[in-house]
BAGUMI-676972 format. One record per residue: x, y, z of N, C-alpha, C in turn; residue number from 0; residue in one letter. Coordinates in steps of 0.05 Angstrom, whole numbers, plus 5000, padded with zeros to 4 digits. Layout:
N
<npx=X	npy=Y	npz=Z	capx=X	capy=Y	capz=Z	cpx=X	cpy=Y	cpz=Z	resi=NUM	resn=A> .
...
//
This chain:
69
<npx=5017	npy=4976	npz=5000	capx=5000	capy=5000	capz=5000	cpx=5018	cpy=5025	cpz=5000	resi=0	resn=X> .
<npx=5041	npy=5023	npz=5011	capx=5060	capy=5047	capz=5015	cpx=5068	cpy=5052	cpz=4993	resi=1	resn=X> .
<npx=5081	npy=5035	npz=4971	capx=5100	capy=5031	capz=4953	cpx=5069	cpy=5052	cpz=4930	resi=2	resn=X> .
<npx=5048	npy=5044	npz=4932	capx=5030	capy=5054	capz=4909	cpx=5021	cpy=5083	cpz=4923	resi=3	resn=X> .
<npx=5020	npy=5087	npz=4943	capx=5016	capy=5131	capz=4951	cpx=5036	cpy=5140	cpz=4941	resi=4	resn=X> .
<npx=5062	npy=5121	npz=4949	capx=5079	capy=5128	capz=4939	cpx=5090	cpy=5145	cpz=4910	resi=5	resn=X> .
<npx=5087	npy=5115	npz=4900	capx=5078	capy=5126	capz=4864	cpx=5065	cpy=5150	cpz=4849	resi=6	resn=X> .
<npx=5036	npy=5148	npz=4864	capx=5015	capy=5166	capz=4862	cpx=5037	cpy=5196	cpz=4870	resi=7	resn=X> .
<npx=5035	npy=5193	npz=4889	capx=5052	capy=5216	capz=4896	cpx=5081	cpy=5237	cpz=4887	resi=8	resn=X> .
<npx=5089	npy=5216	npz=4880	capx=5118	capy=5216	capz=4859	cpx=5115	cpy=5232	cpz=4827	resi=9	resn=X> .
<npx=5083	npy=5222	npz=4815	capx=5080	capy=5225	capz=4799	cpx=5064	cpy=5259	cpz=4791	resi=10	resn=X> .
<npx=5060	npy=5263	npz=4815	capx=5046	capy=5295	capz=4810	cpx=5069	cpy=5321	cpz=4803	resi=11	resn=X> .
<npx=5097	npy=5313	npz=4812	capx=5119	capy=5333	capz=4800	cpx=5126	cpy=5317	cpz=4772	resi=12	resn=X> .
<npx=5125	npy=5338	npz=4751	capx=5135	capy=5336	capz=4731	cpx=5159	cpy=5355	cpz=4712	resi=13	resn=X> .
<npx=5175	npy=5345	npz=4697	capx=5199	capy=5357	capz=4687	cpx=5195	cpy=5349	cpz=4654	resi=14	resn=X> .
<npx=5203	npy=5369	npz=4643	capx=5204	capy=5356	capz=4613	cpx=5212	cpy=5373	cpz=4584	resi=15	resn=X> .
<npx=5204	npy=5374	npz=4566	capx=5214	capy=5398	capz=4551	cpx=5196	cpy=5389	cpz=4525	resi=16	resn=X> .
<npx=5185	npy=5415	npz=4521	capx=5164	capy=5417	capz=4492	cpx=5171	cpy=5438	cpz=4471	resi=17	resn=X> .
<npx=5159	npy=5433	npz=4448	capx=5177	capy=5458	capz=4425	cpx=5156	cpy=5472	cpz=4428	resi=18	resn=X> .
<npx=5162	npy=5500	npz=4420	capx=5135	capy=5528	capz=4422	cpx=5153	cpy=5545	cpz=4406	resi=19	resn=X> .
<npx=5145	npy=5556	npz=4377	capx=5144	capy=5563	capz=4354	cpx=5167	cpy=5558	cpz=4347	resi=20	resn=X> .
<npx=5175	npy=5530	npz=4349	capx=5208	capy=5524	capz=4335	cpx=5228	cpy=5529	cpz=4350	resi=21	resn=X> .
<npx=5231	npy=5529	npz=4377	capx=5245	capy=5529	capz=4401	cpx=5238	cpy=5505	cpz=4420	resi=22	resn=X> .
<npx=5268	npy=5491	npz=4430	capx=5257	capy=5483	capz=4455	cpx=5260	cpy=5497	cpz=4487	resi=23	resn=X> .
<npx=5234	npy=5485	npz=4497	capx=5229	capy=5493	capz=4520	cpx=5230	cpy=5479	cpz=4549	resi=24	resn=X> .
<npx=5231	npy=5489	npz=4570	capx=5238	capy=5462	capz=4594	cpx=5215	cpy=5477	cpz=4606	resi=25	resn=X> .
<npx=5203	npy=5453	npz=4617	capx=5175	capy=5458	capz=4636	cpx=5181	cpy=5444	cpz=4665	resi=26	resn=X> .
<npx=5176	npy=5459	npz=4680	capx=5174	capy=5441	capz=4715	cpx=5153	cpy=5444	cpz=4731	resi=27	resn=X> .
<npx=5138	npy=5426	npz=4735	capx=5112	capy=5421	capz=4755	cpx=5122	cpy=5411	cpz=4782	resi=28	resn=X> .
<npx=5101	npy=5431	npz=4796	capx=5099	capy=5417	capz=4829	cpx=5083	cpy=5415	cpz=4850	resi=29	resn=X> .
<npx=5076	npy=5400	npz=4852	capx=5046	capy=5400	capz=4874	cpx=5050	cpy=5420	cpz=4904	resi=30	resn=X> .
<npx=5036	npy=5435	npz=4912	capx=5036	capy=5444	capz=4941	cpx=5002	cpy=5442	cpz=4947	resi=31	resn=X> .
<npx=5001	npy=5455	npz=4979	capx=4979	capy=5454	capz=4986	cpx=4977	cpy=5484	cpz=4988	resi=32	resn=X> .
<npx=4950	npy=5489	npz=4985	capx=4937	capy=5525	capz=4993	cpx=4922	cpy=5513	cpz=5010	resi=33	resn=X> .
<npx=4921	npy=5515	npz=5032	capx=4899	capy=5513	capz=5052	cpx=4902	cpy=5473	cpz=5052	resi=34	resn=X> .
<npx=4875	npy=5473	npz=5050	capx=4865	capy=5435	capz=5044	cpx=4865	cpy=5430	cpz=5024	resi=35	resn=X> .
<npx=4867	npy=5457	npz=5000	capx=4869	capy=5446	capz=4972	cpx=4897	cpy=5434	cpz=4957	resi=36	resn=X> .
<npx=4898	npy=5424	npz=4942	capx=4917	capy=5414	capz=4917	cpx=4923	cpy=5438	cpz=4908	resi=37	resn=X> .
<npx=4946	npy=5444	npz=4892	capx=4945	capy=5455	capz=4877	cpx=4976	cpy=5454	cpz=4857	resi=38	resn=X> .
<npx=4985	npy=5456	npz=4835	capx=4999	capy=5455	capz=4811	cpx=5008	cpy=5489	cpz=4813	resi=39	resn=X> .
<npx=5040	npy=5479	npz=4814	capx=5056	capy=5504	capz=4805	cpx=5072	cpy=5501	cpz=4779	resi=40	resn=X> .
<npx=5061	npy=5520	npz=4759	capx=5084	capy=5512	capz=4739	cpx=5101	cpy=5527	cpz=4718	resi=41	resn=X> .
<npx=5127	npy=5525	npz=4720	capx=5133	capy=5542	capz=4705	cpx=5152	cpy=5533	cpz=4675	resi=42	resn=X> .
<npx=5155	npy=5549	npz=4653	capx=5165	capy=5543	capz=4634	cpx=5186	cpy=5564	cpz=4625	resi=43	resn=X> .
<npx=5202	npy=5554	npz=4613	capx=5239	capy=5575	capz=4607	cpx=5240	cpy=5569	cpz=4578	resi=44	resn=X> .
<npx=5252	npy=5580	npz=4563	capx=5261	capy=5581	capz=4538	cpx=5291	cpy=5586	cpz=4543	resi=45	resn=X> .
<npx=5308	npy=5571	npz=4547	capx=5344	capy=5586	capz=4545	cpx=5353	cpy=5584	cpz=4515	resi=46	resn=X> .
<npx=5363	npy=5599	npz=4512	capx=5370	capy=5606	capz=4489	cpx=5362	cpy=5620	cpz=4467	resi=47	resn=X> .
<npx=5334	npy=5629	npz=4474	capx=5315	capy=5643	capz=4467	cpx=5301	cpy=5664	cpz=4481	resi=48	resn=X> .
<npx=5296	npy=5669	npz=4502	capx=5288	capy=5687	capz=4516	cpx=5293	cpy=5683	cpz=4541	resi=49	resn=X> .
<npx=5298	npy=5710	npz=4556	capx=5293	capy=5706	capz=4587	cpx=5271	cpy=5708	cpz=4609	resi=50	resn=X> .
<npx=5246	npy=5705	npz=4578	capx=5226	capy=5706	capz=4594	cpx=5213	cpy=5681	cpz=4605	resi=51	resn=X> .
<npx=5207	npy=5683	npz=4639	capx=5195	capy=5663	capz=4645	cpx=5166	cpy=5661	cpz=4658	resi=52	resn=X> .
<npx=5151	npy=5635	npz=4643	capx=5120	capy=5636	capz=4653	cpx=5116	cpy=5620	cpz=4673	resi=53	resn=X> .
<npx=5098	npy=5628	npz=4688	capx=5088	capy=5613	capz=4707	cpx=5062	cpy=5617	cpz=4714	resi=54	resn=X> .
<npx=5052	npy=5594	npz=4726	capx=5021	capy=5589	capz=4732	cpx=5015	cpy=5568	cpz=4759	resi=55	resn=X> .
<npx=4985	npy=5576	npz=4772	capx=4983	capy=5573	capz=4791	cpx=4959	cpy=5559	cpz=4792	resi=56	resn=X> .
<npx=4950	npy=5534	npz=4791	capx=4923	capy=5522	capz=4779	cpx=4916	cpy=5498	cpz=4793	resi=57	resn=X> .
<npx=4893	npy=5489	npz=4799	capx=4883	capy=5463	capz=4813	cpx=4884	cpy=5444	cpz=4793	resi=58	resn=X> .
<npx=4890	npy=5453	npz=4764	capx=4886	capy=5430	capz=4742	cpx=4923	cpy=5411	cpz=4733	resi=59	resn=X> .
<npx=4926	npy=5390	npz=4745	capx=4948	capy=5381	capz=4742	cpx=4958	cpy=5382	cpz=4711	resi=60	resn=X> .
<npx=4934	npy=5372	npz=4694	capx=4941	capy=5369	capz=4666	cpx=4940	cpy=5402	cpz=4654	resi=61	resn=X> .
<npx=4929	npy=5421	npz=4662	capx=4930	capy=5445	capz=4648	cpx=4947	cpy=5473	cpz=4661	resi=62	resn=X> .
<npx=4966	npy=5458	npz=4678	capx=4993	capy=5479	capz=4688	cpx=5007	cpy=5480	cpz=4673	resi=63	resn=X> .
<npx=5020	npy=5470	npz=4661	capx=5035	capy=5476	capz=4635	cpx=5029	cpy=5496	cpz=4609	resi=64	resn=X> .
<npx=4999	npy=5490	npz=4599	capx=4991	capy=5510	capz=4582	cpx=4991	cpy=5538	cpz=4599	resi=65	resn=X> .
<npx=4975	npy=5543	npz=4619	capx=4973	capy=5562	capz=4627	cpx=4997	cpy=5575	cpz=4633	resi=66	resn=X> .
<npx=5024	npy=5565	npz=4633	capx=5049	capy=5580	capz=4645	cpx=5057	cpy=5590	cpz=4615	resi=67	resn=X> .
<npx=5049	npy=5580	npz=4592	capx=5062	capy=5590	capz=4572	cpx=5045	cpy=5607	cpz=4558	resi=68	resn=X> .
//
């Protein structure tokens, strides 16, 4: 039972890198709590391309990513 919260749990930070208009990009997710809620922090970098960085702040695990970019 440990070994699978575990998992579960493991699996809510995410790291990774997507193209956005012909650049790549590095994305990093991370779960915290606000209160009793869940919630997804996420932000996205472009190096080599800009120093601008997005970020977003969302209860939706699958839609922190879009929202930071």
């Amino acid at each position: 039972v440990s070994s699978i919260i575990g998992d579960q749990l493991k699996g809510l930070w995410r790291n990774g890198e997507l193209e956005l208009l012909g650049h790549y990009c590095n994305y990093r997710v991370k779960p915290t709590l606000d209160g009793w809620e869940l919630v997804f922090v996420g932000s996205v970098t472009c190096p080599g391309w800009t120093t601008i960085r997005g970020e977003s702040r969302t209860t939706s695990q699958s839609g922190v990513v879009n929202r930071a970019v």
